[in-house]
Legacy VTK file of the C-alpha trace (Angstrom):
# vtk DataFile Version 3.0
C-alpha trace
ASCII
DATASET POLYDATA
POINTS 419 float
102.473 105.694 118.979
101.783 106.855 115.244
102.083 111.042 115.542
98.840 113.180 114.500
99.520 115.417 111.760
99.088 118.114 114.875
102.253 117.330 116.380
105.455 119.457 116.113
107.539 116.150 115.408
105.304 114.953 112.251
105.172 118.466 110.758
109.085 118.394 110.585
109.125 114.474 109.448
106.935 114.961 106.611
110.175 116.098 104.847
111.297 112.711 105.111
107.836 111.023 103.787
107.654 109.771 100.232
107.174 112.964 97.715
105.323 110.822 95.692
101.587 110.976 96.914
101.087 107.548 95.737
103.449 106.007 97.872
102.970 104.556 101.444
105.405 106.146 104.402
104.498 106.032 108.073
105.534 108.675 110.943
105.967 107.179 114.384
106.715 109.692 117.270
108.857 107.860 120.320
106.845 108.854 123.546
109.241 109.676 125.984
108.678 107.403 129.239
107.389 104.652 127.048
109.371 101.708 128.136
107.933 99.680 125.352
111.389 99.034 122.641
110.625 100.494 119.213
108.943 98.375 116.667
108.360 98.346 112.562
104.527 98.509 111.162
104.370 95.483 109.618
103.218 97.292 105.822
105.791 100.207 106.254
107.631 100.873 103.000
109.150 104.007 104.310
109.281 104.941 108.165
110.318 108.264 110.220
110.713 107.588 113.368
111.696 109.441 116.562
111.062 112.440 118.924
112.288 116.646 119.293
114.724 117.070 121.545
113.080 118.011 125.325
113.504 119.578 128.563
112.838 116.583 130.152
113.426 116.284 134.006
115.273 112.916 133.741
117.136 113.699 130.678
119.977 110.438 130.948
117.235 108.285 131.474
115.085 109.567 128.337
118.706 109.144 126.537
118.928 106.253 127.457
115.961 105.255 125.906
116.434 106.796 122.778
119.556 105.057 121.961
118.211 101.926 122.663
115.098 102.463 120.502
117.878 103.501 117.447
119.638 100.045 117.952
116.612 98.302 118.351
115.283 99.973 115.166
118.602 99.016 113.173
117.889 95.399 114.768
114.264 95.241 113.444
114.796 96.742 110.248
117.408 93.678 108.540
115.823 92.000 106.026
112.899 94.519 105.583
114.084 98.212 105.408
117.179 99.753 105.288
118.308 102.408 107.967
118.745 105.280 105.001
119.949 108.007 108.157
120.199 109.176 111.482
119.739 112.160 112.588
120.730 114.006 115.669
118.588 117.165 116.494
120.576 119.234 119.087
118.382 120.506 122.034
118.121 123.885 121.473
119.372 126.952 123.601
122.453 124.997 124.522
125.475 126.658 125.731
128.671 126.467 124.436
132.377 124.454 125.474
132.070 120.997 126.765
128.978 121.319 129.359
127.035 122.983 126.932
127.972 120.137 124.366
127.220 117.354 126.302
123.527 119.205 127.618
122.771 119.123 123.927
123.784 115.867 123.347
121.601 114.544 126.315
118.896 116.345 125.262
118.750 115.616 121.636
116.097 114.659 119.570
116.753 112.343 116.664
114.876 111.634 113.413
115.667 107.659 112.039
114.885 107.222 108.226
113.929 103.400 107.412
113.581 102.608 103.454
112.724 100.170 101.515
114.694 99.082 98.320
112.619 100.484 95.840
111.827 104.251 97.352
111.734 107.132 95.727
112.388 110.625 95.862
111.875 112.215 99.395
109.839 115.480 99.865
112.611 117.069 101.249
114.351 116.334 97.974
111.556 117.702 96.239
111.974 120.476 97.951
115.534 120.987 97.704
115.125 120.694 93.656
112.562 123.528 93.880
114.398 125.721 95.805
117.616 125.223 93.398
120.113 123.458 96.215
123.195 122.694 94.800
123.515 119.284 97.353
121.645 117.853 99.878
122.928 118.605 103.693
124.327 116.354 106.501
123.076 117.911 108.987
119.549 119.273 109.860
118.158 121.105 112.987
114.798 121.637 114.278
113.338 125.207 114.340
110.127 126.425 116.000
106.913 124.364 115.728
108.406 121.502 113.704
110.469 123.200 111.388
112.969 121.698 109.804
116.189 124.243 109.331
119.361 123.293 106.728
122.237 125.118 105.622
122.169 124.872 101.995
123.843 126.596 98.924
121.730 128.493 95.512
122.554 128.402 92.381
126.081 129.193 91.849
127.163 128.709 95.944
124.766 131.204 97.731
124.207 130.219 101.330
121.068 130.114 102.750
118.873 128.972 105.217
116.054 126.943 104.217
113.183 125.767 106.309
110.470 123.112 105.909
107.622 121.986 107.291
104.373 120.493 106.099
102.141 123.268 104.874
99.622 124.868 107.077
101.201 123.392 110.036
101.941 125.815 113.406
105.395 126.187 112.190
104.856 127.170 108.279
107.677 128.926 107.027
105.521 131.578 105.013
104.530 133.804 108.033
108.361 134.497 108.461
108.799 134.976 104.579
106.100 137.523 104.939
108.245 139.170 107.316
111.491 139.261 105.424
109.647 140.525 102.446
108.474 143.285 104.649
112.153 143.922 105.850
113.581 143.636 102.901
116.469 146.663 102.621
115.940 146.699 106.342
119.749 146.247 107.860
120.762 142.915 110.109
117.697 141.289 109.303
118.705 138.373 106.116
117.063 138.903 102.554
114.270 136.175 101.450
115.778 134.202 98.983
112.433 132.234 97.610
109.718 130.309 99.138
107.192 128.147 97.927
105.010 124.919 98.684
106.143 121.627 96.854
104.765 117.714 97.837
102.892 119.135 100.448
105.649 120.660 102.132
106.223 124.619 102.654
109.584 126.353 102.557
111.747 129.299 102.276
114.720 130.012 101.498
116.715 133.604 103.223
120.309 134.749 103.076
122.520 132.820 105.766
124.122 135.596 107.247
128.057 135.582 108.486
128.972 135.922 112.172
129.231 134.297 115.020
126.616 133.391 118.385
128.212 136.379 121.466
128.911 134.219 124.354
127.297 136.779 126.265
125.513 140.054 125.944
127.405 143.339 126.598
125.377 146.781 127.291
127.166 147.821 124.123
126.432 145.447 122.405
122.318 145.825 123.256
123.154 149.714 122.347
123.693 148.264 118.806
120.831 145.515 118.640
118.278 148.571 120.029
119.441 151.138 117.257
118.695 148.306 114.962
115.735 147.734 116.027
114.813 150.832 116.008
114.521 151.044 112.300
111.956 148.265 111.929
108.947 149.224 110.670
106.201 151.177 112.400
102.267 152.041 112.193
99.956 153.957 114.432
97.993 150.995 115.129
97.854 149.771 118.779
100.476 147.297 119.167
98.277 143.840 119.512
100.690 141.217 119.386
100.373 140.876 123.198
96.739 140.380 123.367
96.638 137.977 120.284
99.218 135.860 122.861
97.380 135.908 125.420
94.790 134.456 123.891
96.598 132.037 122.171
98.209 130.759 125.329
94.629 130.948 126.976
93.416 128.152 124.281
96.264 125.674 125.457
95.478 126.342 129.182
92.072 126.166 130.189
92.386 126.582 133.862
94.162 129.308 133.758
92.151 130.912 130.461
90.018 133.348 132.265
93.072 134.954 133.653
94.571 135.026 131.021
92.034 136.256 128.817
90.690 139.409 131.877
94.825 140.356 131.378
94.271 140.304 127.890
91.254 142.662 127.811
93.090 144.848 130.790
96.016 144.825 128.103
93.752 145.883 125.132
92.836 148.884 127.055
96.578 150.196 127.787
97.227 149.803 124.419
95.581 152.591 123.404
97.674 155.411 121.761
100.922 153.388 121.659
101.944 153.114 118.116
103.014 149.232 117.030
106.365 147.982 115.877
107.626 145.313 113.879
108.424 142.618 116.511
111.121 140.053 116.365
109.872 137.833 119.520
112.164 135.504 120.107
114.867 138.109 120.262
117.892 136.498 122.570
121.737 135.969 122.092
121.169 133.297 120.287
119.331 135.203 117.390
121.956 138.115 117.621
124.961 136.942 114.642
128.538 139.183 115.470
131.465 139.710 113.775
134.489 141.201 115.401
132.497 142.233 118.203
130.005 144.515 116.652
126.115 143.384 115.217
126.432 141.787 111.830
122.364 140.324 112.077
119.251 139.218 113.815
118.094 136.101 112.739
115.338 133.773 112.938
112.339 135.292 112.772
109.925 132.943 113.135
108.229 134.504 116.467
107.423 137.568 114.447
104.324 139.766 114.710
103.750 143.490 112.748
101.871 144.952 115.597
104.629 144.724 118.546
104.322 147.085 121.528
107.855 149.215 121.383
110.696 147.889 123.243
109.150 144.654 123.876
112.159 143.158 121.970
114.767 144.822 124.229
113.446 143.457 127.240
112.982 140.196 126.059
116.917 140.768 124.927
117.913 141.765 128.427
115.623 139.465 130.469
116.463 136.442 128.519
120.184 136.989 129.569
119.453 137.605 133.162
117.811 134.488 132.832
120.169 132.308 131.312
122.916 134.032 134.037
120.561 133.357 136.722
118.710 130.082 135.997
115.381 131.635 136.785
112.100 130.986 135.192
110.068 132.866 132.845
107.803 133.831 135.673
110.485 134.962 138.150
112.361 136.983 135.303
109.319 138.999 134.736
108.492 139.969 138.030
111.886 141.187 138.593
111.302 143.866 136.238
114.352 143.719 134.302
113.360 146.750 132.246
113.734 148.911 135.545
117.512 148.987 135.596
119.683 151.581 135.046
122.338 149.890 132.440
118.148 149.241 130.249
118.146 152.663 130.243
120.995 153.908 129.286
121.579 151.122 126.809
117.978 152.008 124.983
117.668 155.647 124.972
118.861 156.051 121.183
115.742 153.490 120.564
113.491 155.440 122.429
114.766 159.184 121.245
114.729 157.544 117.282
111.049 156.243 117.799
110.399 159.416 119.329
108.732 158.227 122.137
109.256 158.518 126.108
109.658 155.486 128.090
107.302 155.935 130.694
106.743 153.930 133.763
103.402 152.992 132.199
104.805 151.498 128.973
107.728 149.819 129.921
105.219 148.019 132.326
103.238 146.622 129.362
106.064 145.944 126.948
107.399 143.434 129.971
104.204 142.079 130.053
104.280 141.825 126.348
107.587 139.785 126.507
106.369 137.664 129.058
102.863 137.181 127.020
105.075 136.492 123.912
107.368 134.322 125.012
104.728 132.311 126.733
102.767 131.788 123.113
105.957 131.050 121.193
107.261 128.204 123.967
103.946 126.560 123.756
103.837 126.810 119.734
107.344 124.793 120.169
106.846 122.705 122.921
102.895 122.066 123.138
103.894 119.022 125.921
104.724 122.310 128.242
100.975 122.880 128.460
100.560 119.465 130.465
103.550 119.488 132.529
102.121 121.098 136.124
105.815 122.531 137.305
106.360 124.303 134.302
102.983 125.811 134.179
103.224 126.844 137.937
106.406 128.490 137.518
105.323 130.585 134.288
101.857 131.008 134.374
100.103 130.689 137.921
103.354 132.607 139.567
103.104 135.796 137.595
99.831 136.455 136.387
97.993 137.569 139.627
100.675 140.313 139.462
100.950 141.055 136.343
97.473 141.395 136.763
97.224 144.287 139.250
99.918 145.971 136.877
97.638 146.102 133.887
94.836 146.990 135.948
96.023 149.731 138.030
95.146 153.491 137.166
97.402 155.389 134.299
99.845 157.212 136.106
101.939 154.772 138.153
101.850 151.124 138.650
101.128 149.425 142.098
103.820 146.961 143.731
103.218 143.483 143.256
105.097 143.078 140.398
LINES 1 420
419 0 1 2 3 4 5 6 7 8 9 10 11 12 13 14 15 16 17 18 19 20 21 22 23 24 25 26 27 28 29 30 31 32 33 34 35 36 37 38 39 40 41 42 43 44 45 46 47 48 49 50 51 52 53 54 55 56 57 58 59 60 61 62 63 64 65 66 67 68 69 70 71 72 73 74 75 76 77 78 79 80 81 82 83 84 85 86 87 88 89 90 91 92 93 94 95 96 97 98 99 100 101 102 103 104 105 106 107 108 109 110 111 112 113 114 115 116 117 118 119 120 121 122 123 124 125 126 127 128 129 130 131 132 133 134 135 136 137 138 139 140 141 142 143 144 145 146 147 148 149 150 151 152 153 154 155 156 157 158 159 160 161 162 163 164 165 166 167 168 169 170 171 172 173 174 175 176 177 178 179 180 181 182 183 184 185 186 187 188 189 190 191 192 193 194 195 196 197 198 199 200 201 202 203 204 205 206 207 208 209 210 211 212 213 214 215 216 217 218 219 220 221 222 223 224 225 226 227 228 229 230 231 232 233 234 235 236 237 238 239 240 241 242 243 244 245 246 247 248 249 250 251 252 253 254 255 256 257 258 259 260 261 262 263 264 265 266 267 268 269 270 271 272 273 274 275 276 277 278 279 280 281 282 283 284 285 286 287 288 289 290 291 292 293 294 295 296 297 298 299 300 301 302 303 304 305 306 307 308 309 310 311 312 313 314 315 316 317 318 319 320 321 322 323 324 325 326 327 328 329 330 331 332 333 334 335 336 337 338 339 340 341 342 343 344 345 346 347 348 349 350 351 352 353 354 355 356 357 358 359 360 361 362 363 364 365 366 367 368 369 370 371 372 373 374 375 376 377 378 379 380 381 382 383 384 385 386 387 388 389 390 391 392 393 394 395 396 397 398 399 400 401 402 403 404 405 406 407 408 409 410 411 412 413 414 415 416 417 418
């Protein structure tokens, strides 16, 4: 199957198309399930081929697959192309030690490079050149949307992050660089090195902060992300990043877009008089960098949005923990109001005191629904196949809206049960 220029997986392999515009190179995204071995175009000069890595529910069987479509790939390509690399995408979210290793490994996605003798410069080396890499990495990852995320070194040995994607796609790197430039002096969040659009391709380069992924996250140690978040910037605006996710996530799933879209206009209405924050929205333990067991950074902020509804972050901080402790769903974790506990309110009143504003029955209500909301846009902008798969969507969507529902809509003052 050759991939639309739509798809998460051909934004990311662009970098591995010809940077030369002349030049002939073919993307081919594996369809998981396809039990049809993978095959060379017959005029392909220069091939990317292969898939993101998945949730799928039959994850040995899709690696399976995937490994045979590499050797049979290798087998096809003697005489005609040359295998230039392969490479492994680890799923992402894994956990760490051994389980967690071999999860990602399952789960992988992998990128195969096919050349032929007389190719030339890639636009990912284009883009390396323009952003002033000293080498060219080994090993690549794959960020939100189709992103393509290296470790790379400036000038005289800098580190960095750079991401690339082809321009204008979901995933473009500048709405992040935006953000950073709007952060910039802010502390924990990384300085934008450069950006810029080169062969088609956009990219950005920011500071590759040190420290380490916490195992886990401590109450102290959401004290410390909350006072930091606490300094992002503000405006009196309403706080519309919820509502512009709803209605994004509403365009993905029609039969559930007039519920999603009455929420969004019930939302709308609460948001009135609640000043907006700088959000982070994809704000988890995986984002959070430590060092010696205090916050040295939050990182990747490719979910952002300027006009976040205050403490939207935190709970998406605390809930996405409960989650990962409990193995519950999206739509389970929000209707267990994670925001409701004790330890959340101790842990965030130095946010809430700093921003000088209460934290009201009324408002933590919408800032879960905001996290929920967010979370649901962002997942979809990474993994647009979640939109057709029936289980996920029942577990997310159809579970919690009817009750998040009858929280938006009930009368200021205090929210009825059902949530």
């Amino acid at each position: 199957m050759e991939a639309g220029e739509t798809t998460p997986f051909a934004a990311l392999a662009h970098a591995f198309l010809p940077a030369d515009p002349e030049a002939a190179g073919v993307v081919v995204e594996a369809v998981p399930g396809d039990r049809r071995r993978a095959t060379l175009p017959a005029d392909a000069e220069v091939l990317v081929w292969g898939r993101l890595a998945d949730g799928a529910h039959h994850p040995l069987r899709h690696a399976t697959a995937r490994e045979l479509d590499v050797l049979a790939l290798r087998a096809a390509a003697r005489g005609r192309l040359r295998v230039r690399a392969v490479h492994r995408l680890p799923a992402p979210g894994a956990s760490r030690g051994l389980r967690g290793w071999a999860r990602g490994a399952v789960r992988a996605g992998v990128v195969v490079e096919l050349v032929s003798p007389g190719a030339g410069q890639r636009v990912l080396d284009a883009v390396l050149q323009a952003a002033g890499a000293s080498s060219t990495p080994a090993r690549i990852r794959a960020g939100a949307a189709g992103t393509l995320l290296l470790r790379v070194w400036l000038g005289s040995g800098t580190p960095a992050v750079l991401r690339v994607t082809r321009a204008a796609a979901p995933g473009d790197p500048a709405g992040a660089a935006e953000t950073l430039e709007r952060l910039a002096g802010v502390a924990h969040a990384p300085r934008l090195l450069g950006r810029g659009v080169v062969a088609g391709a956009s990219w950005s380069a920011e500071e590759a902060l040190q420290g380490r992924r916490p195992a886990r996250m401590t109450w102290d140690l959401v004290r410390e992300v909350a006072l930091a978040c606490s300094r992002l910037p503000r405006c009196a605006a309403p706080p519309m990043a919820p509502v512009d996710d709803l209605l994004a996530t509403a365009a993905r799933l029609p039969r559930h877009a007039g519920g999603l879209r009455r929420l969004a206009d019930a939302l709308r209405r609460r948001l009135d008089g609640i000043p907006a924050i700088q959000r982070h929205g994809d704000l988890w333990s995986g984002n959070v960098l430590i060092e010696r067991g205090s916050l040295r950074g939050i990182v990747d902020w490719d979910a952002a949005h300027a006009d976040g509804v205050p403490g939207a972050d935190l709970i998406q901080l605390v809930g996405t923990e409960a989650r990962r402790r409990a193995h519950l769903s999206l739509g389970r974790a929000v209707l267990e109001r994670p925001w409701r506990s004790g330890d959340f309110a101790d842990a965030t009143r130095g946010y809430w005191k700093a921003l000088g504003i209460a934290p009201e029955e009324r408002l933590l209500d919408v800032a879960g629904i905001a996290w929920w909301a967010g979370e649901l846009h962002h997942t979809l902008r990474r993994f647009p196949q979640r939109a057709a798969e029936e289980r996920w969507v029942a577990e997310n969507v159809a579970a919690a809206l009817p009750a998040l529902m009858r929280v938006a809509e009930a009368p200021s003052g205090r929210s009825r049960g059902g949530a």
